[in-house]
Backbone as JSON Lines, residues from 0, in Angstrom:
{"i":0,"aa":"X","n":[96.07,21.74,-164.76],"ca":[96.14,20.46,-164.09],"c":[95.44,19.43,-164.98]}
{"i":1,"aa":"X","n":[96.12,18.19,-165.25],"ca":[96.02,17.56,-166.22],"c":[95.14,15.88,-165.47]}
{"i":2,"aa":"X","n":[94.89,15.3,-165.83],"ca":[94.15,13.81,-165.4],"c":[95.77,12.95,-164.67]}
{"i":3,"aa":"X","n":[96.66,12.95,-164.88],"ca":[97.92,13.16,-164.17],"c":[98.01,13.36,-163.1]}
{"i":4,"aa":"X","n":[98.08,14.92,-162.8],"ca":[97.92,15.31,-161.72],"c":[96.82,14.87,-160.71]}
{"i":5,"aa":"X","n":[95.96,15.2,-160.86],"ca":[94.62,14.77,-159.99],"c":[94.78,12.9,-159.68]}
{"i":6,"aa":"X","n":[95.46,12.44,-160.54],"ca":[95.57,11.17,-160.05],"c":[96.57,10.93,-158.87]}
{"i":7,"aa":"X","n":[97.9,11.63,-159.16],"ca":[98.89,11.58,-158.3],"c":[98.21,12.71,-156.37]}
{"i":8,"aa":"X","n":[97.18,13.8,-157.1],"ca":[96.59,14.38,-155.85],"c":[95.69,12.93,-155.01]}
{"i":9,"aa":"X","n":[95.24,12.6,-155.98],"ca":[94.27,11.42,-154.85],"c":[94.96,10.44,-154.4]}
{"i":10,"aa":"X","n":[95.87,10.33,-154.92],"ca":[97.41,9.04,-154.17],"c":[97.76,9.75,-153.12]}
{"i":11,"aa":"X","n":[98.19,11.08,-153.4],"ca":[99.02,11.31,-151.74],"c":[98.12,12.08,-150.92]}
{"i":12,"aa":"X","n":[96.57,12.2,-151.18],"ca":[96.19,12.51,-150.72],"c":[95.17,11.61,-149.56]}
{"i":13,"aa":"X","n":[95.93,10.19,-150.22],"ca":[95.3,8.85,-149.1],"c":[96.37,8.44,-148.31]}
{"i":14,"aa":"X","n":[98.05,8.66,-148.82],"ca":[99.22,8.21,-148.18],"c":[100.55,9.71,-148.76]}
{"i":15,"aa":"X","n":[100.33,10.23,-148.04],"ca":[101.84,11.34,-148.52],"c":[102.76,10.64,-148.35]}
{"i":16,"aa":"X","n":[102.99,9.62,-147.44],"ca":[104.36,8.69,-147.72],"c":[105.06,7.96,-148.76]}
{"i":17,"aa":"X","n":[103.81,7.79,-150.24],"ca":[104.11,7.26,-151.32],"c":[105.78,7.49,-152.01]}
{"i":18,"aa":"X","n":[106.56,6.94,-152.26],"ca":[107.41,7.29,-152.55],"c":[107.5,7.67,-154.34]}
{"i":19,"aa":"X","n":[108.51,8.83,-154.82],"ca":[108.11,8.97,-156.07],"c":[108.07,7.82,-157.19]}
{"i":20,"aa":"X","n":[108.65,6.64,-156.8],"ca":[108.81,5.7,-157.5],"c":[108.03,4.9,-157.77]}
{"i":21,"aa":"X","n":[106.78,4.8,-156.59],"ca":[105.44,4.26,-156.31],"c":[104.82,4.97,-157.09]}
{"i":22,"aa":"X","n":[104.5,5.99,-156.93],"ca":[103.59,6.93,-157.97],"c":[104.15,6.7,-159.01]}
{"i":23,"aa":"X","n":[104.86,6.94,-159.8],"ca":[105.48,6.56,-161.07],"c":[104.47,5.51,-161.59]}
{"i":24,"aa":"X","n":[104.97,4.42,-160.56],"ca":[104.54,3.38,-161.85],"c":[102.65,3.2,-161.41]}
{"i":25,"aa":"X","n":[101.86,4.2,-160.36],"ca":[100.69,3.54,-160.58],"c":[100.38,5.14,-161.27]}
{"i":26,"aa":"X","n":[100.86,5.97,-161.9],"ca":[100.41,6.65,-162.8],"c":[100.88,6.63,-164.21]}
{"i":27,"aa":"X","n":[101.66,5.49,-164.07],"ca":[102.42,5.56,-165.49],"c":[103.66,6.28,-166.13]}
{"i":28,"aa":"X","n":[104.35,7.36,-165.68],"ca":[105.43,7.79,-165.67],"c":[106.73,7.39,-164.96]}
{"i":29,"aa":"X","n":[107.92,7.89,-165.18],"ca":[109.29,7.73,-164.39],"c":[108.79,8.77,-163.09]}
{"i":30,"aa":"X","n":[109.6,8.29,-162.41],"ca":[110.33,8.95,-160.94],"c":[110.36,10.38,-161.26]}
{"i":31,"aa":"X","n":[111.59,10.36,-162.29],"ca":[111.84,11.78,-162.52],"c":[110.62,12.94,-162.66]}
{"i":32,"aa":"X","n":[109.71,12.25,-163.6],"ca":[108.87,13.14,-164.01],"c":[107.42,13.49,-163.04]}
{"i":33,"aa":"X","n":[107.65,12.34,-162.69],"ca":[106.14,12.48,-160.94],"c":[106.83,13.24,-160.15]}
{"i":34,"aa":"X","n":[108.6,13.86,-159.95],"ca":[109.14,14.17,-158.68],"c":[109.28,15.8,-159.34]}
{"i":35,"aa":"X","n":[109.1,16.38,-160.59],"ca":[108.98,17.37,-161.33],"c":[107.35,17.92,-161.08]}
{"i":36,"aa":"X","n":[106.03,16.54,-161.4],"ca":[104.86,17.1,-161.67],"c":[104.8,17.76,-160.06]}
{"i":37,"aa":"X","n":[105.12,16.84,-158.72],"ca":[104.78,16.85,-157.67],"c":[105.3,18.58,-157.25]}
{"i":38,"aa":"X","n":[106.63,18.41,-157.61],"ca":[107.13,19.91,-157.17],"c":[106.38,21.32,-157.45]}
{"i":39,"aa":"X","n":[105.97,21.12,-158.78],"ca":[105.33,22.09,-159.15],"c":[103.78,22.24,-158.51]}
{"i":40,"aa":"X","n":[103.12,21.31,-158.27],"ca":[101.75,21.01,-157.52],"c":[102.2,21.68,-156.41]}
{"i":41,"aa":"X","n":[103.46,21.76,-155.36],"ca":[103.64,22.58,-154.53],"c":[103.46,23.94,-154.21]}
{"i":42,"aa":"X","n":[104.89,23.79,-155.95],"ca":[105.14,25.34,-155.66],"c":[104.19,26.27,-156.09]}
{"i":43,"aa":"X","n":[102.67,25.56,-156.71],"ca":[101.75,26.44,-157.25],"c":[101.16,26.62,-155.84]}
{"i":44,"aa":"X","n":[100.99,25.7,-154.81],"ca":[100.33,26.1,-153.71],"c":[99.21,24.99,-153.54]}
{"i":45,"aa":"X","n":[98.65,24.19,-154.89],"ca":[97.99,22.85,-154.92],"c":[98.02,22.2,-153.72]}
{"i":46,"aa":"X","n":[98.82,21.67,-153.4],"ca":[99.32,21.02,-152.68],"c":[100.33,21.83,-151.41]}
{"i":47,"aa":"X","n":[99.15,21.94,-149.94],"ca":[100.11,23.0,-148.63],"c":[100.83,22.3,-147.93]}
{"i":48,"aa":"X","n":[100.69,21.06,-147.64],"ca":[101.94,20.71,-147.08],"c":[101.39,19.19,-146.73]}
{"i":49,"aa":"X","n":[102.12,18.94,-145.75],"ca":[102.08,17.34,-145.67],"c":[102.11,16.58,-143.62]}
{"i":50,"aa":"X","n":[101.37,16.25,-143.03],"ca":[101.39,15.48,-142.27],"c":[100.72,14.9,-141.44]}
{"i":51,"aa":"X","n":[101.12,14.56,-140.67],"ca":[100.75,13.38,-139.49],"c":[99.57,13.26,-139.11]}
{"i":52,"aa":"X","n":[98.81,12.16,-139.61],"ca":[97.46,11.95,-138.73],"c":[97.28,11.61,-137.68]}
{"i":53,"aa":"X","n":[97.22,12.17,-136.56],"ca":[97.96,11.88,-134.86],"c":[96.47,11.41,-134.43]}
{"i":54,"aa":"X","n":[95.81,10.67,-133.49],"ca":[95.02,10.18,-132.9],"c":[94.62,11.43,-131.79]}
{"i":55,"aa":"X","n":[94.03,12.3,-131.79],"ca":[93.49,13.46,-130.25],"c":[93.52,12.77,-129.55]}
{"i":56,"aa":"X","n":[93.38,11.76,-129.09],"ca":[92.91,11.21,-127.53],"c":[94.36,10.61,-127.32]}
{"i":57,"aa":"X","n":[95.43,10.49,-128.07],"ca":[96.19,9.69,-127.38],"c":[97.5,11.32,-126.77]}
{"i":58,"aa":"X","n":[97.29,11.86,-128.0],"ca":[98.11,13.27,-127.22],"c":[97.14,14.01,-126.2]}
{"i":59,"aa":"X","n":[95.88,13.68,-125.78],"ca":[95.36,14.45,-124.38],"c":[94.54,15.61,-125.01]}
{"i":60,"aa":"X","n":[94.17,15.45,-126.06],"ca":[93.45,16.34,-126.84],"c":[91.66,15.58,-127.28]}
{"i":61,"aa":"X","n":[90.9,15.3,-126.19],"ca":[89.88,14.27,-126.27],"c":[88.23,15.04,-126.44]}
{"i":62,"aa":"X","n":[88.32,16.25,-125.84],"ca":[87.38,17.6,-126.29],"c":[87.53,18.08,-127.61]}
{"i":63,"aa":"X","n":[86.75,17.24,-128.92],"ca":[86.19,18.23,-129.79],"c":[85.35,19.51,-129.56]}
{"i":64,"aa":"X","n":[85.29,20.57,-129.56],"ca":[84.18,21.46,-129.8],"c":[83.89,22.33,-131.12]}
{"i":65,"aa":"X","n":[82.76,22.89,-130.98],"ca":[82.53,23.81,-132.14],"c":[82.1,25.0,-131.69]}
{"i":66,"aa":"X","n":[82.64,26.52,-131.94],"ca":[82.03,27.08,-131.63],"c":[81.98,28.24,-132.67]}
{"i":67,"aa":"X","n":[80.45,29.12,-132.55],"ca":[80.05,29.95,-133.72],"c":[80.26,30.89,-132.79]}
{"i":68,"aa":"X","n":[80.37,31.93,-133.64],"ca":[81.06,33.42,-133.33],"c":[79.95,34.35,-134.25]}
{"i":69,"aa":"X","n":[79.66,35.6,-132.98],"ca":[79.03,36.32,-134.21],"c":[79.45,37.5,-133.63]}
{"i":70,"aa":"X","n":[79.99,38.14,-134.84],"ca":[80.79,38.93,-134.79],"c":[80.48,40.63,-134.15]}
{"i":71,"aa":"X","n":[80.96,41.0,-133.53],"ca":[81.1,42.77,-133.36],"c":[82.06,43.64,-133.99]}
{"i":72,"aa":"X","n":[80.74,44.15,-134.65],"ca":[80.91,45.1,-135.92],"c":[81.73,45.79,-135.55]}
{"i":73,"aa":"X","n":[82.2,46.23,-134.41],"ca":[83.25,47.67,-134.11],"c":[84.55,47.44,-134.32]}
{"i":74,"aa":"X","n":[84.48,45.73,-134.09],"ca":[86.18,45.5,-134.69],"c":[85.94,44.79,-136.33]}
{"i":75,"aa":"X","n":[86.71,45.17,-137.11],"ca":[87.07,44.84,-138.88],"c":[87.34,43.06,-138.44]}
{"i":76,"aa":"X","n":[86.3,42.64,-139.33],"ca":[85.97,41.17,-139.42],"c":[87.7,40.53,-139.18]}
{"i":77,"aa":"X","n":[88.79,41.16,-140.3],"ca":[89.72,40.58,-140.71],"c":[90.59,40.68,-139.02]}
{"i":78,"aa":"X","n":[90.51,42.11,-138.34],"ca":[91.11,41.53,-137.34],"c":[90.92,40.38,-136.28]}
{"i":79,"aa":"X","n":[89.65,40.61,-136.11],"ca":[88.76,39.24,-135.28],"c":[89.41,38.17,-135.89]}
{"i":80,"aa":"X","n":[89.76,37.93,-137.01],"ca":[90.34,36.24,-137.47],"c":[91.45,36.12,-137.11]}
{"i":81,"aa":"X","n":[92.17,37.62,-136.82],"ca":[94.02,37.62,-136.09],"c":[93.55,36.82,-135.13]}
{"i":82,"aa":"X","n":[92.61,37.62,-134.21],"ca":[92.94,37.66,-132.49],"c":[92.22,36.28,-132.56]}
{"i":83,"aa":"X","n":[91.53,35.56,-132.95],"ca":[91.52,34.12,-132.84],"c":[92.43,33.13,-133.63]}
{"i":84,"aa":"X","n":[93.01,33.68,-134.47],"ca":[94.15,32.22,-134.89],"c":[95.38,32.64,-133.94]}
{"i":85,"aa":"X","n":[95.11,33.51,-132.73],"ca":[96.19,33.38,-131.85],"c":[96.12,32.63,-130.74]}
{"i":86,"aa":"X","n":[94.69,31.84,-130.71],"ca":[94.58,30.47,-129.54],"c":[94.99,29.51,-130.4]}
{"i":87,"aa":"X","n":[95.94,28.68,-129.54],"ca":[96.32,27.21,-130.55],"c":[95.59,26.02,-130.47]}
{"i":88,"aa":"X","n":[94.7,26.05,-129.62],"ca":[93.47,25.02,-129.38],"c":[92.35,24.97,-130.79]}
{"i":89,"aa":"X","n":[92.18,26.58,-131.58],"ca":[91.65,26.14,-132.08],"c":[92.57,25.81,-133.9]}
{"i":90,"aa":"X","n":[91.6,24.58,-134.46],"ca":[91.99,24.05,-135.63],"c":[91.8,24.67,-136.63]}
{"i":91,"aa":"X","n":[90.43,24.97,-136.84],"ca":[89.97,25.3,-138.26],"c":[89.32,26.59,-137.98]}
{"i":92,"aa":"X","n":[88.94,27.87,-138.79],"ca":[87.83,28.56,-138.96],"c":[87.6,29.1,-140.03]}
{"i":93,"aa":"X","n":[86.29,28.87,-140.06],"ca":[85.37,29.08,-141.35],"c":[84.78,30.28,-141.25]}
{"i":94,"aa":"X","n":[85.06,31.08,-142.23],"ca":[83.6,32.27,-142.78],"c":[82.56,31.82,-142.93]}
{"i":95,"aa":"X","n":[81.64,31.79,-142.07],"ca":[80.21,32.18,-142.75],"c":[78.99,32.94,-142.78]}
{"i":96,"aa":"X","n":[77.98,32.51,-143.92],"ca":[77.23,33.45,-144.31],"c":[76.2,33.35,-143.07]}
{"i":97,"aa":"X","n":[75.25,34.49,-142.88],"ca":[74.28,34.17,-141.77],"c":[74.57,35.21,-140.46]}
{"i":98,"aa":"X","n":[73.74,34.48,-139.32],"ca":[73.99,35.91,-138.27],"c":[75.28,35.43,-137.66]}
{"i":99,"aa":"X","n":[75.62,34.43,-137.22],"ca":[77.19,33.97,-137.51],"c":[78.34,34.15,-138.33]}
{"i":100,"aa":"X","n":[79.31,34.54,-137.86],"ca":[80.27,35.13,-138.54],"c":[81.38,34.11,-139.07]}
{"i":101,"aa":"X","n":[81.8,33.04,-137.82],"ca":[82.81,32.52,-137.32],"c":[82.24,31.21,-137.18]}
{"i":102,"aa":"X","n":[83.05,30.02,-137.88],"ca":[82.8,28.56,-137.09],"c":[84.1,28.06,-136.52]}
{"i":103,"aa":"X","n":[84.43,27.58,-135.46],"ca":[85.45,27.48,-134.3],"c":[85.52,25.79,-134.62]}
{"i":104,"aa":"X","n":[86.43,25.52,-134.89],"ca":[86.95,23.99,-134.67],"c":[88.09,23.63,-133.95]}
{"i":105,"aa":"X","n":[87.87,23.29,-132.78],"ca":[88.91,23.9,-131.54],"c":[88.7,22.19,-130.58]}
{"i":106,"aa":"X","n":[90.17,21.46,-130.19],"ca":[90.28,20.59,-129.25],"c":[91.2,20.55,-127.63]}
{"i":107,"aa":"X","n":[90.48,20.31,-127.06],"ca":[91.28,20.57,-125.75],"c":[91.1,19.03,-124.56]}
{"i":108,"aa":"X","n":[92.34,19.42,-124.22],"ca":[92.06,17.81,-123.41],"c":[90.46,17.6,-121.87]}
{"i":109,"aa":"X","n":[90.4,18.59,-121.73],"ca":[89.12,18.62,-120.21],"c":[88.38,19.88,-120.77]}
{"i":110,"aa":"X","n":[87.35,19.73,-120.08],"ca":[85.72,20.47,-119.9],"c":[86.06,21.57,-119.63]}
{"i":111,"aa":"X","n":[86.8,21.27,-118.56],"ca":[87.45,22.89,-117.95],"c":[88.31,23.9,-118.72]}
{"i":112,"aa":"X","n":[89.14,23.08,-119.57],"ca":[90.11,23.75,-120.41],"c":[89.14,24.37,-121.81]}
{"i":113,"aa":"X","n":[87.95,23.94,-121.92],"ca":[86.96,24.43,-122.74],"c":[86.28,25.64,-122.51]}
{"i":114,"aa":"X","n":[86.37,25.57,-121.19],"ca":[85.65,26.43,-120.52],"c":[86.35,28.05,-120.3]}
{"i":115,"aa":"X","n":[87.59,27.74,-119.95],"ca":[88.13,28.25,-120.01],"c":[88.61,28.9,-121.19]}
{"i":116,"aa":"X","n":[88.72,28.43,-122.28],"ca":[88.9,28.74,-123.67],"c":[87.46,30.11,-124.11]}
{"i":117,"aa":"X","n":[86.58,29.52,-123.86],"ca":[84.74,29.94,-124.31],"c":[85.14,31.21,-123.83]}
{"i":118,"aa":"X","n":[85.51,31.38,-122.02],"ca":[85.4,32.66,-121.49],"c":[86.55,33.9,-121.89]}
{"i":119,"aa":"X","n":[88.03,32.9,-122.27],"ca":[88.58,33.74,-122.9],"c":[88.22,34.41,-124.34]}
{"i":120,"aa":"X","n":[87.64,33.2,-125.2],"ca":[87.25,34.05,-126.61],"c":[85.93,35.14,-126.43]}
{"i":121,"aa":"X","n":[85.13,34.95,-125.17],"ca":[83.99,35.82,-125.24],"c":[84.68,37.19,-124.83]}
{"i":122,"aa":"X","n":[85.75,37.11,-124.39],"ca":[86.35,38.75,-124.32],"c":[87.52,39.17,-125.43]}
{"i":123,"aa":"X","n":[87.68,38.49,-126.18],"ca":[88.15,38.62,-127.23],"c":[87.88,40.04,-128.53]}
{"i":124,"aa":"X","n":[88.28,40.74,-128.68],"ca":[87.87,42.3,-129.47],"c":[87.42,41.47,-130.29]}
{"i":125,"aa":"X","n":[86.06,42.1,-131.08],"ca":[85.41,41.42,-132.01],"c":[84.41,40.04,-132.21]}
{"i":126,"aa":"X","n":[84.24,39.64,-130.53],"ca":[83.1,38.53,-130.28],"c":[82.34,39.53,-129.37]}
{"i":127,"aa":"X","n":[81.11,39.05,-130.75],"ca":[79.82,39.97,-129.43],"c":[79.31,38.54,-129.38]}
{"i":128,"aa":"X","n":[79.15,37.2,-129.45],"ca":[78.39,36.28,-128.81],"c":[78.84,34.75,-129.35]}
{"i":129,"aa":"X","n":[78.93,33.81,-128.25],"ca":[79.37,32.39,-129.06],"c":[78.39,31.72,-128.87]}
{"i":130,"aa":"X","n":[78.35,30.26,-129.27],"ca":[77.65,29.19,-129.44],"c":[78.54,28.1,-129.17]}
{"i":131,"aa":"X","n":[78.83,27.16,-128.08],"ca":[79.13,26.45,-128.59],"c":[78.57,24.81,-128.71]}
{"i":132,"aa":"X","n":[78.99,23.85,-129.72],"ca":[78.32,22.15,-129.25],"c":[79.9,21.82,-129.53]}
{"i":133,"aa":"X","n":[79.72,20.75,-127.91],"ca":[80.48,19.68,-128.06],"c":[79.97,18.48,-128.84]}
{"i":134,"aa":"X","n":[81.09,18.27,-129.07],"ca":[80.77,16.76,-130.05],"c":[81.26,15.59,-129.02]}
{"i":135,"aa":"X","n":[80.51,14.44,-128.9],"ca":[80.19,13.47,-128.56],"c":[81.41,12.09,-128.8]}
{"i":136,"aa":"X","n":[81.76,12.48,-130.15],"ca":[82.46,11.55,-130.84],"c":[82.84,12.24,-132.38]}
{"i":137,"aa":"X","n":[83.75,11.31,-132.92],"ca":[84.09,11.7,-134.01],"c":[84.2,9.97,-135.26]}
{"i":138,"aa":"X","n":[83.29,10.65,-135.46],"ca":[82.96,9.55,-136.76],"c":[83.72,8.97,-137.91]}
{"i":139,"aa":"X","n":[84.42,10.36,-138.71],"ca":[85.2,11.0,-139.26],"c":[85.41,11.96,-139.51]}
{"i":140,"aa":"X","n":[86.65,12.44,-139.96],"ca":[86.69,14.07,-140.56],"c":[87.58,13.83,-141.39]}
{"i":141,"aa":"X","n":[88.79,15.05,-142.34],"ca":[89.86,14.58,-143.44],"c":[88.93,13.62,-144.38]}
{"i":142,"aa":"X","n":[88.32,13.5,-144.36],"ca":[87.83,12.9,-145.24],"c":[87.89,12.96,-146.66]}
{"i":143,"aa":"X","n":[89.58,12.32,-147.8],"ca":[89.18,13.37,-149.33],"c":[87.96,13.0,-150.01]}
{"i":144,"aa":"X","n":[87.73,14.05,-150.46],"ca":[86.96,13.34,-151.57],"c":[87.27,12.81,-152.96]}
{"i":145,"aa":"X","n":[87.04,11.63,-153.58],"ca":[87.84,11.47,-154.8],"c":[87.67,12.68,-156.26]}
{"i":146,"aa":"X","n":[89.16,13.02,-156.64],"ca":[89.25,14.2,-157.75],"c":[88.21,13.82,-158.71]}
């Protein structure tokens, strides 16, 4: 990956809507050749995909939470990450180091539907205990950082 690339990553990584012709000329190349570099940034995997920054609160999704997971040893770490990327509430999860296993980045529209979520993952094979904090607000997140 060349000073090129990383330029065209921090362009669509503020607007994926850029069109190749836009990039072109604020990196200095043709169409053709930004619509060649871009493909390949794909197909290496650089670049996973592309979309929509939707507002949570306006689709009914207004409960951020977080919740830590620490894991039971009797089930294999790797399945515990199945049986939770099979709730669609939650977003993100992180490995980490510590007596915590699991960080839960999970949104739901009501308290209750949280609640409900908590009691289903605490019987979940492979949670011996959660944690969770709601968040208050959201400041930012996606946030890139420049290449």
């Amino acid at each position: 990956m060349d000073a090129i690339d990383r330029q065209l990553l921090d362009l669509l990584r503020r607007s994926a809507r850029l069109s190749y012709a836009e990039l072109a000329r604020k990196v200095g190349l043709s169409a053709p050749a930004v619509h060649e570099r871009v493909g390949k940034l794909e197909s290496s995997g650089v670049i996973r995909g592309y979309h929509a920054d939707v507002n949570p609160d306006s689709i009914d999704l207004g409960v951020t939470a977080l919740i830590r997971v620490v894991h039971d040893t009797s089930v294999d770490i790797d399945e515990l990450i199945e049986n939770v990327r099979g709730l669609p509430e939650i977003e993100s999860c992180y490995f980490l180091a510590g007596e915590e296993s699991l960080l839960l980045k999970l949104r739901v529209g009501t308290i209750a539907e949280l609640e409900h979520l908590v009691v289903q993952l605490g019987g979940t094979p492979g949670v011996a205990n959660t944690r969770t904090t709601i968040a208050l607000s959201t400041k930012w997140e996606s946030r890139p950082r420049p290449l």
